[in-house]
N, C-alpha and C positions, 0 to 999 in steps of 0.2 A: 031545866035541862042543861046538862054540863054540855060546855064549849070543848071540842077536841082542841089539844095542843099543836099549834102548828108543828110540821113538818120540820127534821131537824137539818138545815141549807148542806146539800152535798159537796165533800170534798173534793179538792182538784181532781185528783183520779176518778171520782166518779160521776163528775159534768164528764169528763174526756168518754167515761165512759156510753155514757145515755147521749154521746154526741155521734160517737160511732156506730150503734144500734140504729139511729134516728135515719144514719144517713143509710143503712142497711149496707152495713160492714161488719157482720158479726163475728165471720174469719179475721178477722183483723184484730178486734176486740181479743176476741180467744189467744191470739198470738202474743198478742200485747201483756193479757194477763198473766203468760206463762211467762214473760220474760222478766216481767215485773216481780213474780215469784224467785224466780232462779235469783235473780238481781237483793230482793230481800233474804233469802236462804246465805247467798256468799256472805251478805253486809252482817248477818247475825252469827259468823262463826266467830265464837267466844275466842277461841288465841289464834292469834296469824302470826307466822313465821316469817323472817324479814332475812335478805342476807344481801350482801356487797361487795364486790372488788371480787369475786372470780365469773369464773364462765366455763361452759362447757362440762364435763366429765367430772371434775373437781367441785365445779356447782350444785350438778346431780349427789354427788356423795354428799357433802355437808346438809344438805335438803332432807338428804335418809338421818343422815345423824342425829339433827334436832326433830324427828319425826314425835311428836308425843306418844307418851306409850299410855296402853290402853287401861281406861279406867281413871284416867286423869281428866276426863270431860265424863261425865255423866247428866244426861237429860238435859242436855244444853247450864248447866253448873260447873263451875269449873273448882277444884280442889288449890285453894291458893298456897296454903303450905306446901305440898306436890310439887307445885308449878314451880314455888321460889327455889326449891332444891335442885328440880329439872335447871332452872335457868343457871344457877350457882355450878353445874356441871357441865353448862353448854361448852364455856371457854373452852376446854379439854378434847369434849368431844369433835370440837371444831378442827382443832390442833390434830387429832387424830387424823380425821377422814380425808383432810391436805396431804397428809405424809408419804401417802400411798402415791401422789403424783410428782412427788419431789418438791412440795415446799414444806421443809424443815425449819424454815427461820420466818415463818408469817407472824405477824404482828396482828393480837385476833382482842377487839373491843367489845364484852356482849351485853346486853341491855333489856330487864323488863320492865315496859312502861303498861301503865291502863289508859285505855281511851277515853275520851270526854263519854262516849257513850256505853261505859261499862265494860269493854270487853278487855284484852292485852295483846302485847306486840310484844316478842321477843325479837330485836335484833341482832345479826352479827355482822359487825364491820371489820373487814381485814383488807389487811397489808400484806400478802402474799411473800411479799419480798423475792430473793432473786434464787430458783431454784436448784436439788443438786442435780450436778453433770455426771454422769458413766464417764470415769477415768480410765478404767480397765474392766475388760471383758475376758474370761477366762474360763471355757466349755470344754468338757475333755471324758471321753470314756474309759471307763477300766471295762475287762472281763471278757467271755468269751466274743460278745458282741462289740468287741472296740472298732475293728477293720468291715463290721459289717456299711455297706455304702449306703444303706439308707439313710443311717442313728448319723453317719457320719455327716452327709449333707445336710441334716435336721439341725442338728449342732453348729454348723460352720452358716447357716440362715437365722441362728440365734438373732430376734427382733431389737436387741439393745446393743448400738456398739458405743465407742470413745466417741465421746463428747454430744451424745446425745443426753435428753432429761431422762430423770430416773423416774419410771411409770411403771411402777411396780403390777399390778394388773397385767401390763404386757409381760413382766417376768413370769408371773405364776401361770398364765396359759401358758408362755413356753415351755415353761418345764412340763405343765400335765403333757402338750401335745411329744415332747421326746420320750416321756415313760412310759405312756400311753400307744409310740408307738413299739419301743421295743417289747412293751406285754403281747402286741400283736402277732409280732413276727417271732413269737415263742419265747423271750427271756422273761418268765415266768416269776422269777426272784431279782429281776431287775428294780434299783432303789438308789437312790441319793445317797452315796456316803460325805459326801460335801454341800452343802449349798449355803448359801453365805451371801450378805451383800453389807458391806462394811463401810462407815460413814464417818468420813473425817470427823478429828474433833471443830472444825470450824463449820462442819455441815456445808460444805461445797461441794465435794467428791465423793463419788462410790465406785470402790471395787467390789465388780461382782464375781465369783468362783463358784461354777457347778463341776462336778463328777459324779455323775452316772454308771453306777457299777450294774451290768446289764449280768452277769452271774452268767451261768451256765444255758446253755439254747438247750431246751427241753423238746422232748419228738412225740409225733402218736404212737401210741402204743395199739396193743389189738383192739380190735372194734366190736363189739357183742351185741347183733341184732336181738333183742325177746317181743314178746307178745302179737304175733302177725305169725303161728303155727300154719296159717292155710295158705301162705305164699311159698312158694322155693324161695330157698336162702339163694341161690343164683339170680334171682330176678330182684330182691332186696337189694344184694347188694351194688345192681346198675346206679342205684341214688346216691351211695355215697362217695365223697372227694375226699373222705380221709383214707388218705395212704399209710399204713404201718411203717415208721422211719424216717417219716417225713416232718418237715419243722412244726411243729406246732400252732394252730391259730385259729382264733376264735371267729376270723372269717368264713374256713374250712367246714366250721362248724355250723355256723348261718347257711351255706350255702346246703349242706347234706341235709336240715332242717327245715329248707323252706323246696326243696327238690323233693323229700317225702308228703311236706304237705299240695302241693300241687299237681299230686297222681290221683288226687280225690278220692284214695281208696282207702284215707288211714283217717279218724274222728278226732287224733290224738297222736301229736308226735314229740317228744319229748326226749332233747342230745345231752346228753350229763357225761361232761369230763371228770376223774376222777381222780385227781392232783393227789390226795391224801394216798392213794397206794401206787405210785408213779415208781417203777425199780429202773434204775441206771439213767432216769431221766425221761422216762417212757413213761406217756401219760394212757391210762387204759380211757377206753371211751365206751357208753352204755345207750345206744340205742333202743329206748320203748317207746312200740307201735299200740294203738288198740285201733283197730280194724273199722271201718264201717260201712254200711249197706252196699254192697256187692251188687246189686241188681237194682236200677233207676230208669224211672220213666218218668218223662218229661215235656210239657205239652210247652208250645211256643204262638205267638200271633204278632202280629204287623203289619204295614201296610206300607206301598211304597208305589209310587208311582208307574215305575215300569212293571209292575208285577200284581198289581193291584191288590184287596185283601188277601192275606194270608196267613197261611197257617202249618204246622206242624205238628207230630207225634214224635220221640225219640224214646227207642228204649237203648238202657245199656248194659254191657254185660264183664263187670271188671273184674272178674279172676275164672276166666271159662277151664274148667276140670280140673282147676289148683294149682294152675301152669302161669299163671301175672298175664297170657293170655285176652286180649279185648275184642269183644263185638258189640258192635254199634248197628241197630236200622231204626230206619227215618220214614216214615212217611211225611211227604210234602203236599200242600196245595195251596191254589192260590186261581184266580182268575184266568192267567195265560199259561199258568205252567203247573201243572200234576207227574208227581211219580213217588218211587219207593225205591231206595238205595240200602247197602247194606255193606259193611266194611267191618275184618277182620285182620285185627294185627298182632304179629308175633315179636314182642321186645326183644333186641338184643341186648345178653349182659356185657357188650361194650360201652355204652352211656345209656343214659336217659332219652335221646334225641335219637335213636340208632334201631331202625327196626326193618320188618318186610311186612307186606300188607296185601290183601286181594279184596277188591271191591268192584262188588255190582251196580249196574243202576238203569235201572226204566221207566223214562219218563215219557210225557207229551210235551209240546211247546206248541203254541198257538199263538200268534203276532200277527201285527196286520202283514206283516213280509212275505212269512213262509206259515207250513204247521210241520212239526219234525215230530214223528214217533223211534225212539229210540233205545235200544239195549246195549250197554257197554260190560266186557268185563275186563278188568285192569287187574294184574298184578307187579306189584314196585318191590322194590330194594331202597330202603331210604339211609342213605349213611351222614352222620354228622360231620363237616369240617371244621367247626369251632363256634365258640356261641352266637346262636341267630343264624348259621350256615347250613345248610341243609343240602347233599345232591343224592338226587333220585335216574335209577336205571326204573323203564316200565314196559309192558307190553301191555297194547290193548286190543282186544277184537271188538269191532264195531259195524254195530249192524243198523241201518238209518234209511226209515222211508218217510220219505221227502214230498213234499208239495211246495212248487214256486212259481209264484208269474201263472199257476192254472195247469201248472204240469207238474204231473205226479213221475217219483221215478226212486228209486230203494240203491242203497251200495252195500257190500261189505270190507271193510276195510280189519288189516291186520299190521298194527300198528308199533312197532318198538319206537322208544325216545330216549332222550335224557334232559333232565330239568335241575337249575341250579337255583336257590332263590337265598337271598339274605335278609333281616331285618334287624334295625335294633330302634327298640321308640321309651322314651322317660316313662310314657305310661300306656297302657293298653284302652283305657276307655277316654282320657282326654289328652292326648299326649299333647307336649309343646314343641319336641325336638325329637326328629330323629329319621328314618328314614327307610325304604327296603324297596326290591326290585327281584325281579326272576326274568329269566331266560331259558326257552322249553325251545326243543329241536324235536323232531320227529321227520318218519317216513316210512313208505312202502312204495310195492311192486306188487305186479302180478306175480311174480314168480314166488312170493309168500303166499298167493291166497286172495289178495285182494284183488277189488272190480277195477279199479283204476292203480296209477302210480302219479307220488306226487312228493317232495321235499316241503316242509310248513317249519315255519322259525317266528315264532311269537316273544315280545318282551315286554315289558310294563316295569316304572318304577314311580315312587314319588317320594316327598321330602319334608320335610318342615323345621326352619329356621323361624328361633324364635328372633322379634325385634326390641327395642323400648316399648316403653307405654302399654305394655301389655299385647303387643299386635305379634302376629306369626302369619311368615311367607309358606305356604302349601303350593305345592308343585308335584304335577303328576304328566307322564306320559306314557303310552302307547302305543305299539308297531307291530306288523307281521307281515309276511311276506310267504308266498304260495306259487312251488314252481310245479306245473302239471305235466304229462306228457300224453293227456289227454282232454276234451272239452270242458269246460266251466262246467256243461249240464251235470258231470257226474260226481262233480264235489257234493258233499252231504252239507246239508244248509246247517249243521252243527259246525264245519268246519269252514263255514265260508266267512267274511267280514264283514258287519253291518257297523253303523256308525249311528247316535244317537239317543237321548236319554239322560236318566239320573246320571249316571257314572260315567259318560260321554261327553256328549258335546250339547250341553245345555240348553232349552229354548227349542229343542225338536223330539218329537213322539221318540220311544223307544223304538230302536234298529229301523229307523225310517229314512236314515241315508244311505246309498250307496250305488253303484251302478244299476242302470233301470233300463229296462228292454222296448221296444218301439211300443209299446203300449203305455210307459211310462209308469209300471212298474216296476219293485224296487227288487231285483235279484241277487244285491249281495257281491262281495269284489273277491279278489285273489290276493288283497293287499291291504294296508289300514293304516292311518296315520294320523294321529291326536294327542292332545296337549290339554291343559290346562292350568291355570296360574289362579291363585286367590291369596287375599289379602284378609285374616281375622284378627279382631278386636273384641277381648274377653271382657263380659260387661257382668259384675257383681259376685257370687260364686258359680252358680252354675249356668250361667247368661252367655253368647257370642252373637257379634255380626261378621259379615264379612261381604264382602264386593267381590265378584270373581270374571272370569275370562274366560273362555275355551273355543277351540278349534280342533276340524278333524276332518277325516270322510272315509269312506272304504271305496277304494277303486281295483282298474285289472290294470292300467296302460303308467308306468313309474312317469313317463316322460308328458303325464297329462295328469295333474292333480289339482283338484278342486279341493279349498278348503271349507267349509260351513263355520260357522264364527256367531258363539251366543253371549252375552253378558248379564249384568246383573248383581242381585241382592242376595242376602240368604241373613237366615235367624236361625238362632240353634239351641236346643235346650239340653243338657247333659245329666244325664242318669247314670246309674252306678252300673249299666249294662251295654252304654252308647248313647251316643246322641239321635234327638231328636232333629232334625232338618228341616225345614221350609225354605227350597230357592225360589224367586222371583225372575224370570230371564228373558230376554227379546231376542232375537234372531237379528244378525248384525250384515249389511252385505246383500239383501236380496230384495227381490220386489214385495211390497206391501208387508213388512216386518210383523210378525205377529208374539204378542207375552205367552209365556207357558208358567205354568206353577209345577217346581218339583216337591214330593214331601215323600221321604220315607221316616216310616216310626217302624221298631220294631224290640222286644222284651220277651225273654223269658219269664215263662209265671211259676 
């Protein structure tokens, strides 16, 4: 019978190993053996690249210089002839990639050695030596754009002056960003008839000389809407910002481009300047539209704390009888709130932002407060005053029966306003900065029609400043204010003020604050006044925390205000439609403090 051969005694690495396992550490092992991996991967790369005496930008380039080119290492074999040629050229290339930072007279050693174990080192050592200075700095425009004040301030912020290092890098962006911008602002044949950077024979100094001949300011020429026969040409052309005669610019053209594409009525939009047949400097422009689906419907769902599940139907209708003409109705539901609204708007060819509109809308509302059945019909005037500015003239009749505190009771109100609102935010679904706020006035009388008479002035804004570290300050508040000239009873619980909730005052039920009648329900105020403050920390891509604040209440008496005060947590997940929410909140201020959880979700499908 043969003897088995003993066992062959395990290497250090793998005692280390069966010492780890033993002790039931096998995460540890695993970690161990990756690093141990990665550690033999680096040790086995056949040439390493060596350099000395710089730093910084200049280090970076020299690193790309001697970069091996490819097919010079194959299957871990390295081509030694290749390599000795590569090396034999390094000096040069060394010398090169310096030059660009102003050292001209470096002193560059380079060296291929083989290692004890196989593989090579190519080194470079340098002497940098003492680099060259900008002696003279010399920017100047010719042509029709010389006196223009932008080219001119671009020029005179030239990044290189006397007696700084010559950083060549920072020359060549400045010139793209001055040509770059006179191409904008329409000098179309705008070009370098000089550019120059001249080096003493001792390599100490450079003068440098540009001239930018900026040529002739080129204009728009006529504009030619095609392929969108089922729009008026009136209602087309509210999108576009190019003027016939006006300077030139490839901004003008992004904006009439991204204006068409965000009416959602066009599959394809496509702006073509057409330089090659420009007469007297007049650039023709060629707008093709192709059209798409004209009629959409559109189902929605989400869920949100004050409103519990929900859901949606939306149909649309974007070109009603061929006129750019829009209708919209909605059917909504959800837990506490049911109805079906319906809105028609007629664009005006003043802008994109500039219409008149009349919408319906009949819903239920069911809270533990009140329950409101309601009919509105509104007609506005909505006119732009510059971007993000919106003010609206409206009229509404409003018809509202009401349940509050156990007493039922109906008004009709006939309502004129006016409402002003601004916004401007970096982005629409995550934004980091930016800000917006409205301000709505309304009223009546009997002498219109309505059951009561009453002044109402509502406002709302909030903010967001971004900080370091990825954190952004959110700031919101809200006010209104309700003068009657007759009893609280006959305000409609649509118009009254309640306090609490997701978008409120955190850590209390939806519209559960507010003045309460000797039975110590909650009836709603003539007045409202709330804040909020948080503090978010963006965590990975689509990741956020944040800590927040809020305070508020709805009251009748200005010179008696109670404020309610919730705190907390919140996590956020962000989608390409909105974020997703989870706050965490306590009730701050009152006897026996109780946690609430807010989450709204909510997505287009």
């Amino acid at each position: 019978m043969a003897i088995p051969a003993p066992l062959p005694i395990p290497t250090t690495r793998f005692r280390n190993i069966l010492f780890f396992v033993r002790a039931g550490l096998a995460p540890a092992v695993f970690l161990w053996i990756l690093l141990g991996g990665a550690l033999l991967l680096r040790a086995a790369e056949p040439v390493e690249t060596v350099v000395e005496g710089v730093e910084g930008e200049a280090l970076e380039n020299v690193k790309k210089s001697l970069a091996l080119p490819y097919g010079l290492v194959r299957d871990g074999k390295v081509d030694t002839q290749w390599l000795e040629r590569f090396a034999g050229q390094a000096q040069e290339r060394v010398r090169s990639a310096l030059e660009p930072f102003g050292y001209y007279r470096a002193r560059i050693t380079t060296s291929l050695v083989e290692t004890p174990e196989g593989n090579y080192r190519l080194k470079a050592d340098i002497d940098p030596g003492p680099p060259v200075i900008v002696s003279s700095v010399q920017v100047t425009l010719a042509g029709a754009g010389s006196a223009n004040k932008t080219l001119t301030g671009l020029a005179g912020q030239f990044p290189l002056h006397t007696g700084d290092l010559l950083v060549q890098p920072n020359y060549e962006e400045a010139k793209g960003v001055l040509r770059s911008k006179a191409l904008a602002l329409g000098y179309l044949d705008a070009a370098f008839s000089t550019h120059e950077i001249r080096i003493s024979p001792d390599r100490t100094k450079a003068d440098i000389r540009l001239v930018l001949d900026t040529g002739t300011l080129y204009r728009f020429g006529e504009v030619t809407i095609t392929g969108a026969p089922g729009y008026p040409d009136e209602f087309l052309r509210r999108y576009v910002t190019i003027k016939q005669g006006r300077p030139f610019s490839y901004a003008r053209l992004g904006e009439t481009q991204l204006n068409f594409t965000n009416t959602e009525r066009f599959a394809e939009v496509i702006v073509t300047p057409d330089r090659e047949h420009a007469h007297d400097h007049q650039v023709p422009v060629t707008i093709t539209l192709k059209p798409g689906h004209t009629q959409r419907l559109q189902p929605g769902i989400g869920y949100g704390t004050d409103t519990g599940a929900r859901g949606s139907l939306t149909y649309r209708h974007l070109n009603v009888l061929g006129l750019g003409h829009e209708f919209q109705s909605q059917l909504y539901l959800s837990e506490r709130l049911q109805g079906i609204a319906a809105n028609y708007v007629i664009p005006s060819p003043r802008d994109t932002r500039t219409f008149s509109a009349l919408q319906l809308n009949l819903q239920k509302e069911d809270v533990s407060a009140y329950v409101s059945r309601l009919a509105a019909l509104e007609g506005s005037v909505n006119r732009s005053m510059g971007r993000g500015k919106l003010g609206t003239l409206f009229l509404r009749v409003h018809q509202e029966g009401f349940t509050i505190a156990g007493e039922d009771s109906s008004s009709l109100l006939v309502l004129p306003g006016i409402r002003y609102s601004e916004h401007r935010f970096d982005n629409l679904v995550r934004p980091t900065k930016g800000y917006r706020f409205m301000v709505e006035g309304s009223g009546t009388h009997q002498l219109l029609g309505s059951d009561t008479g009453l002044i109402q002035v509502r406002a709302e804004g909030s903010a967001i400043v971004p900080l370091p570290w990825r954190l952004s300050l959110l700031s919101r508040v809200a006010g209104g204010l309700t003068f009657l000239n007759d009893p609280l009873a006959d305000l409609p619980a649509s118009l009254r003020f309640f306090a609490g909730g997701d978008r409120s005052v955190r850590g209390y039920s939806y519209k559960s604050l507010g003045p309460r009648n000797a039975s110590g329900e909650v009836t709603g105020g003539r007045n409202l006044l709330e804040g909020s403050i948080e503090l978010q920390r963006a965590l990975f891509t689509n990741w956020g925390v944040s800590l927040f604040y809020d305070a508020g209440n709805a009251f009748n008496d200005l010179a008696n205000i109670r404020l309610y005060q919730g705190a907390g947590f919140g996590i956020h997940y962000y989608t390409l439609v909105g974020a997703i929410n989870l706050y965490v909140a306590r009730q701050i201020g009152v006897d026996s403090p109780a946690f609430r959880i807010h989450l709204t979700i909510g997505f287009e499908l």
